[in-house]
Structure formats: structure tokens, C-alpha cells
N, C-alpha and C positions, 0 to 999 in steps of 0.2 A: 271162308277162312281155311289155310292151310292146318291140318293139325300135327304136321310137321314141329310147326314153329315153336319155339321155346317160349314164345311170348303171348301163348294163346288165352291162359287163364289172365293175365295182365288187359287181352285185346277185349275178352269177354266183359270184365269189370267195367274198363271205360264205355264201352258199348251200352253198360246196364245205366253208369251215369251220365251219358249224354243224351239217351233216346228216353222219352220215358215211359214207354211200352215197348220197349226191343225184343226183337224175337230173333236166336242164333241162328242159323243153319250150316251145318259143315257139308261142303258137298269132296268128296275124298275118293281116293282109289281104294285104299287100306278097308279092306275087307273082315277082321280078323272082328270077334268078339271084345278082346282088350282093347284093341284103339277108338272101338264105339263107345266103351265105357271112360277110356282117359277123357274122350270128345265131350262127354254127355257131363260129366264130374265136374269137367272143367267148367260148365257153364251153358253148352251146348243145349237150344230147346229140339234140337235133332239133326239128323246124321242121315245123308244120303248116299249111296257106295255109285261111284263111277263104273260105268258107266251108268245112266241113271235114265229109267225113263221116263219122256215130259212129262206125259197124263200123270203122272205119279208127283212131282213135283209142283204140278200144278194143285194139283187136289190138299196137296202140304202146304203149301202158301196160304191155298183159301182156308184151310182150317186154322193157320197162325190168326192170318186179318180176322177171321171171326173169334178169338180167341180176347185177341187185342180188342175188338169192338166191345163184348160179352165186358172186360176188365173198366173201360172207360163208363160202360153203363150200370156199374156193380154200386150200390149206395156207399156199401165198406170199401171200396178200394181207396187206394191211400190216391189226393187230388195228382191232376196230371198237371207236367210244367207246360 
């Protein structure tokens, strides 16, 4: 997702209710301290700054899917649709 866009905290929301273990990622140029935290506020479960290396991307991914797995096998989590 750009976090350019003015519509991100809106894209994040539907994101949340249409997936039902969604996991964000911004991948962005914007370097700076503040737009990691506009990104992260808005909704964002993380923020990669471009250029970005794979290895690193990867190793992010597999720790959402296990994330998402760990939540679907949690007794308390609320049922998935």
C-alpha cells in the first residue's frame, strides 16, 4: 500500500474486515521516523523502506504466516470467518 494515499487508514479498515487474519505491510521509499509511525497508526502490522532487501522480506512474511497460524490456533481468539 502506498502511504502516500489519503485513503490508507480507510484501505486498512476494509482490509481488517474482509480478511480475517489480515496482516498489513507498507513497503515505501519514505524513510523518515514520522511516516513509519503515520504507517504503523494507521493500521500498518509493518513498514519496509525501499529499497528493501528480499532475505529480509522474506523472513517478515514468514513471521506474519506464523503469527496468523499461532492466532487461528489460540483457544481465545475470536472464531475466523
Amino acid at each position: 500500500m502506498d502511504i502516500d494515499a489519503p485513503y490508507l487508514p480507510v484501505a486498512v479498515e476494509l482490509i481488517d474486515n474482509v480478511f480475517p487474519t489480515p496482516i498489513v505491510y507498507l513497503l515505501t521509499a519514505r524513510s523518515s521516523t514520522e511516516d513509519m509511525l503515520v504507517g504503523l497508526e494507521a493500521g500498518a502490522n509493518d513498514y519496509l523502506i525501499k529499497p528493501f532487501n528480499q532475505a529480509e522480506l522474506r523472513v517478515r512474511l514468514q513471521n506474519g504466516r506464523r503469527l496468523v497460524e499461532l492466532h487461528r490456533r489460540s483457544p481465545r481468539a475470536p472464531p475466523l470467518q
